[in-house]
C-alpha positions in Angstrom: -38.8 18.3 -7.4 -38.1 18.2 -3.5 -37.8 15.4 -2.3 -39.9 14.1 1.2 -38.7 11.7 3.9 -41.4 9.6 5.1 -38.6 6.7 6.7 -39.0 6.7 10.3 -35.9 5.3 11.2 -34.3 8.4 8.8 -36.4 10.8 11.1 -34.5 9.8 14.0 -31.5 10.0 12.9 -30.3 14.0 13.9 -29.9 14.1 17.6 -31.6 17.0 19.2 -29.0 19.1 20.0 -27.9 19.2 16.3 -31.6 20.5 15.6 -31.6 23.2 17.7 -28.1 24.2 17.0 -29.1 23.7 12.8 -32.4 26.3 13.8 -30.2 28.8 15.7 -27.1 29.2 13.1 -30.2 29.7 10.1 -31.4 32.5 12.3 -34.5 31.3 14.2 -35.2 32.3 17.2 -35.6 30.8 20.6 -38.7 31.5 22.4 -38.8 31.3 25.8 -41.6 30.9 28.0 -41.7 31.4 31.9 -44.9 30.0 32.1 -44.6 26.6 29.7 -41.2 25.7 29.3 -41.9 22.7 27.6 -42.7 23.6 23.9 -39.5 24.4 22.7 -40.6 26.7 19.9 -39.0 28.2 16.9 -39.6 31.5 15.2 -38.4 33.4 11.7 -38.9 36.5 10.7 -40.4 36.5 7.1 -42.3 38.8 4.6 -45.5 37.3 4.8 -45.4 37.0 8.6 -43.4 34.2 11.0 -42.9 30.5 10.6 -42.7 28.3 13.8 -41.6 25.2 14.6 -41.3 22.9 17.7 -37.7 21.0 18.2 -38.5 18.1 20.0 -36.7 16.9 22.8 -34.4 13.9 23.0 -36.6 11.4 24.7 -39.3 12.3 22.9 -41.9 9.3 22.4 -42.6 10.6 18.7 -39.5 12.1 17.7 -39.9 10.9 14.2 -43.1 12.3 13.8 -41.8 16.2 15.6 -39.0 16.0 12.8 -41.1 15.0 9.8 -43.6 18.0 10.6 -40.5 20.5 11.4 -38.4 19.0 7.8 -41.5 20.4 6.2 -41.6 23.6 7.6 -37.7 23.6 6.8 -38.4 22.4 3.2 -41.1 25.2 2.3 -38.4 28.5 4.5 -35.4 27.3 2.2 -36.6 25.7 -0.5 -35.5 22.6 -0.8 -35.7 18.9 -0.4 -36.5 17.5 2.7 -33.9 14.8 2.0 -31.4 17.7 1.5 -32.0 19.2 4.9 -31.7 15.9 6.7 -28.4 15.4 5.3 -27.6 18.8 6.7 -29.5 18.3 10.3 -27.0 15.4 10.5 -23.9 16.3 9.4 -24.1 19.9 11.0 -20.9 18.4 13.8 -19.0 16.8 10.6 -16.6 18.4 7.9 -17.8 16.6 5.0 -15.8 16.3 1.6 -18.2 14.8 -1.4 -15.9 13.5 -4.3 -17.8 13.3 -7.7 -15.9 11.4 -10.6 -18.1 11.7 -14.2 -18.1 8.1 -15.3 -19.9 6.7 -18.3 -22.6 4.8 -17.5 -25.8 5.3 -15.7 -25.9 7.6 -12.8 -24.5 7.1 -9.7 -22.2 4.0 -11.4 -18.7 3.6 -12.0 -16.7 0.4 -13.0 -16.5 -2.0 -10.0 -12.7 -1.3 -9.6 -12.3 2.4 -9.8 -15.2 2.6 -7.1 -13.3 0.0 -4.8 -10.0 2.2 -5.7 -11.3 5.2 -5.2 -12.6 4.6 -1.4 -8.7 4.0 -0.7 -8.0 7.5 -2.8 -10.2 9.1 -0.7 -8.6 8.2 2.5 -5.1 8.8 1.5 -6.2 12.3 -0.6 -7.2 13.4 3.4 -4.1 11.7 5.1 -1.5 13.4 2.7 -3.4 16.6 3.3 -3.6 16.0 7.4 0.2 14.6 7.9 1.8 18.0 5.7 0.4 19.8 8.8 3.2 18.5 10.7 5.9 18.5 8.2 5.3 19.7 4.9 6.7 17.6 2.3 6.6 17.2 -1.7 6.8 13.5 -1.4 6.1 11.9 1.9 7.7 9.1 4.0 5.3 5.2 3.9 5.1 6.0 7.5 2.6 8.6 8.4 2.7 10.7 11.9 1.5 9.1 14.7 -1.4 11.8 14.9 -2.2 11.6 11.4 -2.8 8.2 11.9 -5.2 8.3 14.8 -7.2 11.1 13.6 -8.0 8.8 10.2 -9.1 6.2 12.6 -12.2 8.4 13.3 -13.1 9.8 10.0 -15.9 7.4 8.5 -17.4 6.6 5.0 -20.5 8.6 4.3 -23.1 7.0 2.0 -22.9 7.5 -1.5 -25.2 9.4 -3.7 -27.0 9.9 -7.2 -26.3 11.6 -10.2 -22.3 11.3 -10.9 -20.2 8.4 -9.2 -20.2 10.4 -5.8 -18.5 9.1 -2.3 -18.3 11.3 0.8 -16.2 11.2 3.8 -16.8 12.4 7.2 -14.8 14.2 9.6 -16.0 14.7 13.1 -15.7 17.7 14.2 -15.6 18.1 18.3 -18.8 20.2 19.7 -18.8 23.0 21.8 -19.3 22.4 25.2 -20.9 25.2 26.9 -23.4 27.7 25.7 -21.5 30.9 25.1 -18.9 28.6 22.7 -22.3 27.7 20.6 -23.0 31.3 20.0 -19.5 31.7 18.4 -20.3 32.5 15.0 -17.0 32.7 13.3 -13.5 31.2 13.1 -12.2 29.6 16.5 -8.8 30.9 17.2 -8.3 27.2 19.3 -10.1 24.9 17.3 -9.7 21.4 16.9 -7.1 19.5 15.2 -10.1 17.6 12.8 -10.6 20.9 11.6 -6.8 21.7 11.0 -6.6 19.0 9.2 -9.8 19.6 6.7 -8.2 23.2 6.4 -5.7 21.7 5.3 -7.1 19.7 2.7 -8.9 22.8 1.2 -5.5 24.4 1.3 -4.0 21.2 -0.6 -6.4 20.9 -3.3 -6.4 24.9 -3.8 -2.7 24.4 -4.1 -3.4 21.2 -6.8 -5.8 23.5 -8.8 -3.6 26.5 -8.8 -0.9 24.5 -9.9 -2.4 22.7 -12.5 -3.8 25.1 -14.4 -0.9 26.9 -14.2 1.0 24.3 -15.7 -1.2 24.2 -18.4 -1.6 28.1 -19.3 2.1 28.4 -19.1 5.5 26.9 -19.5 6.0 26.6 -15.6 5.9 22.8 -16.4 7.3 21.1 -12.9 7.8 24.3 -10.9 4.5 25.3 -10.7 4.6 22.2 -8.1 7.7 22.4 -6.4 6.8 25.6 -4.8 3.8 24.7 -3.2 5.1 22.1 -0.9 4.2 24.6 2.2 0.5 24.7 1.4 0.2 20.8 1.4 1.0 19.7 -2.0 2.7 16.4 -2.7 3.4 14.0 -5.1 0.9 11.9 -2.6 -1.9 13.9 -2.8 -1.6 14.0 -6.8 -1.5 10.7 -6.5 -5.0 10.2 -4.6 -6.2 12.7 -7.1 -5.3 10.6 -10.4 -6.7 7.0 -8.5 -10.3 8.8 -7.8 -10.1 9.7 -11.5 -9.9 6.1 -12.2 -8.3 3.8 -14.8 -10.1 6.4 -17.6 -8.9 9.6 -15.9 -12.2 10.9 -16.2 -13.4 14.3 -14.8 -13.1 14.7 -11.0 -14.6 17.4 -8.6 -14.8 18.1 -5.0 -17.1 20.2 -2.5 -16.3 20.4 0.8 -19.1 21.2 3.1 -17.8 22.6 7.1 -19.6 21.8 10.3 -22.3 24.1 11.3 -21.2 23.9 14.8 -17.9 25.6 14.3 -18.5 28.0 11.3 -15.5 29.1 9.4 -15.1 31.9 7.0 -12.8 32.0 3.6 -12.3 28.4 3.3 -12.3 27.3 -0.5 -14.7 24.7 -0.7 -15.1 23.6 -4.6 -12.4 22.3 -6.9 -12.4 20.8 -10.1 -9.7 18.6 -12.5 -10.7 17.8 -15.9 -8.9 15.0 -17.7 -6.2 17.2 -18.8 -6.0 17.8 -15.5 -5.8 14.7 -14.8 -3.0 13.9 -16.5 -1.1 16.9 -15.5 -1.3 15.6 -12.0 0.0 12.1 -12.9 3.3 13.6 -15.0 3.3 15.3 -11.9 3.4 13.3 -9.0 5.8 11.3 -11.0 8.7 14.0 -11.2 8.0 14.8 -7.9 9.1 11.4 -6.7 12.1 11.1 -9.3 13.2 14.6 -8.0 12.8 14.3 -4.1 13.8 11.3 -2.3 11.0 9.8 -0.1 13.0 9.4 2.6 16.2 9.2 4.5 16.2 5.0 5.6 17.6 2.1 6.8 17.2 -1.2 4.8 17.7 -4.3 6.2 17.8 -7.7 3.7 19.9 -10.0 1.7 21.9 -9.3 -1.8 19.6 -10.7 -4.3 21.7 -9.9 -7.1 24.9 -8.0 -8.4 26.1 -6.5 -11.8 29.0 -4.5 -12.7 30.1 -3.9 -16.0 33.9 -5.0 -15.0 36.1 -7.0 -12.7 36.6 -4.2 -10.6 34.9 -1.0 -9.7 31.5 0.5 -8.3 28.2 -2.3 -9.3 24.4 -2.2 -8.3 23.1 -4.6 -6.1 19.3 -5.2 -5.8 18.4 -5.9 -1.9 15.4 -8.0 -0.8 14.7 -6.7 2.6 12.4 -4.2 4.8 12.6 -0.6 5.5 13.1 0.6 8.4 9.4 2.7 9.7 7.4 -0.2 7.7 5.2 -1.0 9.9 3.4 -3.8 7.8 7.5 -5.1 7.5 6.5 -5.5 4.0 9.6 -7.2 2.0 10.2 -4.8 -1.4 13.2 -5.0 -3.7 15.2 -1.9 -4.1 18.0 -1.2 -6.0 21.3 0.6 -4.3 24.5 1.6 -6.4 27.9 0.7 -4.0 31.2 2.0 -4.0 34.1 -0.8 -4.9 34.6 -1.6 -1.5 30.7 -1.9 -0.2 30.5 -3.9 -3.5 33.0 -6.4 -2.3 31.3 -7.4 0.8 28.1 -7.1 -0.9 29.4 -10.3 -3.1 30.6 -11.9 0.1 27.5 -11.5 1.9 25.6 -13.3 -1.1 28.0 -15.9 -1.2 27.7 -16.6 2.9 23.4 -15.9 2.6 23.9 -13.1 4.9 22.4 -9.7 6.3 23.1 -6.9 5.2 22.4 -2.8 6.0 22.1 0.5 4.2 21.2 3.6 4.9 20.1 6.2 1.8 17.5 8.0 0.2 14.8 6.0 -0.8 12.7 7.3 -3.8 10.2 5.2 -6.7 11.1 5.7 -10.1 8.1 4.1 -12.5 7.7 0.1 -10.5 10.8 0.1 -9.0 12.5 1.3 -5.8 16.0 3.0 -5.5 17.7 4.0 -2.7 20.2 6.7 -3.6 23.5 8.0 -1.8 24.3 4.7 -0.6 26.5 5.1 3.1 26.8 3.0 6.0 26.9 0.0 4.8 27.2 -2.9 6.4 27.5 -7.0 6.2 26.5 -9.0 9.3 28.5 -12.5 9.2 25.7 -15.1 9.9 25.0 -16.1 12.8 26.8 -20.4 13.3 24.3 -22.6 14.8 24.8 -23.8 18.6 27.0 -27.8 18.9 24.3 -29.7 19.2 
């Protein structure tokens, strides 16, 4: 059944440079006329003779109306829905990644919570992917690079959609500017950085398939991972993977659908994770993050508590503090293993309720938070209030 669009406001939504550049990458042809420029029409070649079309312009006072008559011209050339083509006429400047999840149910639901979850998955699944560009990395530091985070500022939320539990996100991708770039019709040696980065999220999840089902054919258990680090895999982006699954780790696939306005060529663009899968990417991301330390650090806090098994020796202390490149400052508890003589002013410090600094390798281990290879560290004597 195709589908027609009859909602004016819908009609007006593709811009009309994103029409004429949709009509010229499906092969239709510009005809120009010395005479009357101002039907811009549209021809293609078929069997049965040529289709035309007219692209209206910008400011035209029944835009809607030019579109709805030239969506079903579109509709009968390619065969599909009207509503199909729209989504195409306006996404033809964005990289677009669709994110389907099989949840029981009727279609297009999923429980309340994996759906709220899985809006935050799909934002950190593209950041993981975007920040390895700059420094590939099986687990990642909290803090992201500082271009990572301004490009996720401009990806948006695309609507949702029937059928499975789908979301979509949107990557705008910057147009060409002059005429001779818009008849490029293959990979840009120069393009953008948006596209870098959704080239690198095909890479990534080419990477997490790969891996996965080698893991599961073969004994390769862990290492099928650990070598993958270069093509964006991370103990991150296994993570995003496992919250879009949800709470049920049900069935997950992703399409990836590339601006029209930059063409590309040999870009992966479908992947799929069953819930075997699934779980191979939770067991995963969880060795990955006992095996690789997040981070080299600096924490900053008070001795919450001490234990030592005698009188004398190396004890753990449990710090309450921040870490440094936090920017929310978020207080967490972590856990650092001192040599005797840290471990002594560790106890003074909690006697005298004061400061205290580490520097390690911070890394997650199930809930809690370790820092490991303990050095520099530090007790600040508190600071005596001013005689009043």
């Amino acid at each position: 059944m195709r589908v027609r669009v009859l909602d004016p406001a819908a009609l007006a939504t593709p811009g009309a440079r994103r029409i004429r550049l949709y009509l010229r990458l499906k092969g239709w042809a510009h005809e120009v006329t010395a005479d009357s420029p101002d039907p811009d029409v549209w021809s293609l070649a078929a069997d049965e003779g040529a289709y035309e079309v007219i692209a209206p312009r910008e400011n035209a006072r029944d835009f809607a109306a030019r579109v709805s008559e030239l969506l079903r011209t579109l509709s009968v050339v390619e065969e599909r829905s009207e509503s199909d083509i729209l989504r195409d006429l306006t996404t033809v400047t964005f990289d677009v990644q669709y994110l389907r999840t099989e949840h029981d149910g009727p279609p297009g639901t999923a429980p309340l919570r994996d759906a709220a979850d899985a809006v935050a998955a799909a934002h950190n699944l593209l950041a993981s992917a975007t920040a390895s560009l700059e420094e590939p990395r099986l687990v990642q530091p909290s803090r992201r690079p500082a271009k990572t985070l301004d490009f996720m500022r401009r990806v948006l939320a695309g609507p949702t959609f029937a059928g499975s539990f789908v979301i979509s996100t949107w990557v705008p991708i910057p147009p060409r500017l002059s005429q001779e770039e818009d008849q490029v019709l293959f990979d840009d040696p120069s393009e953008p950085f948006e596209r870098q980065a959704t080239r690198q999220l095909s890479r990534a999840l080419a990477a997490a398939t790969d891996a996965t089902d080698q893991a599961l054919s073969t004994d390769a258990g862990i290492d099928a991972f650990l070598s993958r680090a270069n093509d964006g895999l991370s103990a991150n982006l296994c993570e995003a993977l496992v919250a879009l699954a949800g709470e049920n780790e049900v069935p997950l696939g992703i399409s990836m659908a590339w601006a029209l306005d930059r063409p590309t060529q040999a870009l992966r663009s479908e992947f799929r994770f069953s819930t075997e899968g699934v779980s191979v990417l939770k067991e995963a991301a969880r060795e990955l993050r006992d095996r690789v330390p997040e981070e080299v650090v600096r924490v900053s806090g008070n001795v919450v508590r001490l234990h030592r098994d005698g009188i004398s020796g190396a004890g753990d202390v449990t710090i309450a503090g921040v870490v440094s490149g936090d920017d929310l400052g978020r207080l967490r508890r972590i856990s650092v293993s001192l040599a005797e003589g840290d471990y002594q002013q560790a106890i003074q410090a909690h006697q005298d309720f004061s400061d205290v600094e580490v520097v390690g390798e911070l890394f997650q281990r199930g809930t809690r938070t370790y820092l490991r290879d303990a050095r520099a560290f530090v007790a600040r004597p508190p600071v005596d209030s001013p005689d009043e």
